[in-house]
ROPAGU-687434 format. One line per 4 residues: number of its first residue (from 1); for each residue x, z, y of N, C-alpha, C, O. Coordinates in steps of 0.05 Angstrom, whole numbers, plus 5000, padded with zeros to 4 digits. Layout:
NUM> X Z Y X Z Y X Z Y X Z Y  ...
//
This chain:
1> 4417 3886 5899 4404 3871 5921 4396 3843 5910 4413 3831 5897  4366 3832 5915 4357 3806 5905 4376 3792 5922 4388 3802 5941  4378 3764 5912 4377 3743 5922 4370 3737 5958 4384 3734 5978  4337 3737 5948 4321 3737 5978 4322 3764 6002 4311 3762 6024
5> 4337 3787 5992 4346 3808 6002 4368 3803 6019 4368 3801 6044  4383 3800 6007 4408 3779 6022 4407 3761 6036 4419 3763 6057  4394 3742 6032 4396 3723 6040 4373 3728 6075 4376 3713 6094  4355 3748 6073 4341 3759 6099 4361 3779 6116 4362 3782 6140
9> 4376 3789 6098 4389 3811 6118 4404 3811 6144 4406 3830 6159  4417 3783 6148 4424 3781 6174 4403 3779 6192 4411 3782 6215  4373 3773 6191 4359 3764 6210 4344 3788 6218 4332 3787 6239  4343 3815 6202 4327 3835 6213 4335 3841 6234 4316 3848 6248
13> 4358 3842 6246 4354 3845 6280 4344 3832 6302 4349 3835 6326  4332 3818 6291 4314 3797 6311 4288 3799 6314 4272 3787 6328  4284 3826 6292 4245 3828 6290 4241 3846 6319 4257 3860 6332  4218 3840 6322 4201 3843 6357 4184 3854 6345 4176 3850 6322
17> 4173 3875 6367 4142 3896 6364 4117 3876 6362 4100 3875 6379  4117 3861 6342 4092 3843 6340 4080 3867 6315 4093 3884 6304  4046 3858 6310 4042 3866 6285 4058 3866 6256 4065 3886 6244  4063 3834 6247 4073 3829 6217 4096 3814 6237 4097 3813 6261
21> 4109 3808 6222 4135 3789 6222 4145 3780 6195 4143 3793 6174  4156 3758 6197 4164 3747 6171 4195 3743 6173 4202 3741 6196  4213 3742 6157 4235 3723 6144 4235 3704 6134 4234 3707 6110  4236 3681 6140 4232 3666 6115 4271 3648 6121 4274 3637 6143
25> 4290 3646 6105 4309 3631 6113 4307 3601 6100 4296 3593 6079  4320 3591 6115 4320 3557 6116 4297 3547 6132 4296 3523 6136  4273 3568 6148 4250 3557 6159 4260 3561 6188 4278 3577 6192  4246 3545 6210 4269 3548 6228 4239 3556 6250 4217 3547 6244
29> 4242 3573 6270 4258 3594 6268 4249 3609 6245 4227 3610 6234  4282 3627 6235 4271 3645 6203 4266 3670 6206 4272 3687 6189  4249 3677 6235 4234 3709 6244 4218 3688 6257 4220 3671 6275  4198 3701 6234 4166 3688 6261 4149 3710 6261 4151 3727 6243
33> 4132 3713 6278 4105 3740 6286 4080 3732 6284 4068 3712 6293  4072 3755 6266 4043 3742 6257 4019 3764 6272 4025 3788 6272  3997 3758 6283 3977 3774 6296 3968 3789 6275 3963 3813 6276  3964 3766 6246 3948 3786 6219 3965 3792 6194 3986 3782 6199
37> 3966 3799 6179 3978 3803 6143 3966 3772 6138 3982 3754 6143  3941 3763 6129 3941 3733 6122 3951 3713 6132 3950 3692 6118  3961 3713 6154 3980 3696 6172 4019 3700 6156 4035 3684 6146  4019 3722 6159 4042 3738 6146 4048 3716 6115 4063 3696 6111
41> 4028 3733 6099 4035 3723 6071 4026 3704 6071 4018 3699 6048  4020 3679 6091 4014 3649 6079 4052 3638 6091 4067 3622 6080  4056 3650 6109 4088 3641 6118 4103 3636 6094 4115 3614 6089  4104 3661 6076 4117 3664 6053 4115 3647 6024 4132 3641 6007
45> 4084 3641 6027 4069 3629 6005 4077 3593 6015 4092 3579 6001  4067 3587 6032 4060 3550 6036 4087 3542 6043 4100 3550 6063  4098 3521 6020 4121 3506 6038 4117 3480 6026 4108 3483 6003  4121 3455 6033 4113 3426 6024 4142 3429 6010 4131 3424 5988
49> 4165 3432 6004 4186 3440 5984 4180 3433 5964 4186 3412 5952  4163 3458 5955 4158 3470 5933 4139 3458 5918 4123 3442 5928  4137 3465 5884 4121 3453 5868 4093 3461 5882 4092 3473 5903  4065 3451 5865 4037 3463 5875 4045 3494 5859 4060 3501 5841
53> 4025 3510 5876 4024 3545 5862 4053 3552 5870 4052 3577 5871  4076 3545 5876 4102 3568 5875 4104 3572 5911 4099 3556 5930  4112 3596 5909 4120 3605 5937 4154 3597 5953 4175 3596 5939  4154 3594 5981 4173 3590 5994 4186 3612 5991 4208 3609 5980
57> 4177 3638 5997 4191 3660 5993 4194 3672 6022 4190 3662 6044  4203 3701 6014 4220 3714 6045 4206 3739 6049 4185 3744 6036  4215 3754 6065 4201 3777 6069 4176 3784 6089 4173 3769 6108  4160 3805 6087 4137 3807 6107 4141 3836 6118 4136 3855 6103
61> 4147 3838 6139 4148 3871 6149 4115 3873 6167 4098 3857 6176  4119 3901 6164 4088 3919 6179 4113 3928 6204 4135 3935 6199  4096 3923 6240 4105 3943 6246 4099 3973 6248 4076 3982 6249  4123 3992 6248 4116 4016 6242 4122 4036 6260 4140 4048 6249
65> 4118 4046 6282 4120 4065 6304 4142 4046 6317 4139 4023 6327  4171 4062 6314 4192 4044 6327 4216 4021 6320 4235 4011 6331  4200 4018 6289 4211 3998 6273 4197 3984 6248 4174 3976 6250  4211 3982 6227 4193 3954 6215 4194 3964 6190 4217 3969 6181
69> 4172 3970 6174 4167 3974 6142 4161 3943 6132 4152 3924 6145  4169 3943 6105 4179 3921 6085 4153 3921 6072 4152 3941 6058  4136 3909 6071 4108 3907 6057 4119 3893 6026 4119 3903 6004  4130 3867 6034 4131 3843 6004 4160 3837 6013 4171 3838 6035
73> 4170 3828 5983 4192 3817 5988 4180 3791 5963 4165 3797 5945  4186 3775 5967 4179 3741 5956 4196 3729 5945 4196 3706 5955  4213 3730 5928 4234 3707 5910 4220 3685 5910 4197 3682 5902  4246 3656 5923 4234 3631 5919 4219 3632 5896 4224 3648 5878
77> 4199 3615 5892 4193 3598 5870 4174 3613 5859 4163 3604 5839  4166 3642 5871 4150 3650 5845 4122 3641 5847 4114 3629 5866  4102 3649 5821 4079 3627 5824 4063 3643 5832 4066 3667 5826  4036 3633 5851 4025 3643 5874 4009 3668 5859 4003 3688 5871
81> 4004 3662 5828 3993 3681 5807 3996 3704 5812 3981 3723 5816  4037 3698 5809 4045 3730 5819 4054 3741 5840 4069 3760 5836  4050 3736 5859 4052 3744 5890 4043 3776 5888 4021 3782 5881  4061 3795 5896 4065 3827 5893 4028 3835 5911 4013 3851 5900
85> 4023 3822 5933 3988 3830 5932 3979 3818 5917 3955 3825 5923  3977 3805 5901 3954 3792 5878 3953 3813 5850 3935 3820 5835  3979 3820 5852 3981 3844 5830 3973 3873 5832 3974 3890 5815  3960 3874 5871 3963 3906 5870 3930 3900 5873 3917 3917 5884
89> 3920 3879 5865 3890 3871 5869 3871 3891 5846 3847 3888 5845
//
């Protein structure tokens, strides 16, 4: 289990039938609902924290019939370069 795996896992019971939903911990609240996926992965990407280019981190779920598929999972810090959609580009 990552880091950022852990560190999300208490909050999955709080995700709601929205489209996306995010994790992000230390962001308050750390379940937020997104209408789109680019709403989603900017949650994960933008934090004033962080250096320029590295990500906040946290997870992005799809909803999926009567629960939630795991699209990205985001380790602090990584650089926006490698963000898991930029790679499946």
């Amino acid at each position: 289990m990552s880091d950022m795996e852990a560190r999300c896992a208490m909050y999955r019971d709080k995700l709601k039938p929205d489209p996306f939903a995010t994790i992000v911990p230390g962001r308050s609240p750390e379940v937020k609902y997104h209408s789109g996926l680019g709403r989603a992965k900017a949650a994960v990407t933008h934090a004033g924290g962080w250096g320029p280019g590295d990500a906040r981190g946290g997870e992005i779920y799809k909803r999926a019939g009567d629960g939630w598929e795991l699209l990205y999972r985001v380790e602090a810090g990584t650089p926006t370069a490698q963000l898991p959609w930029r790679e499946s580009q």
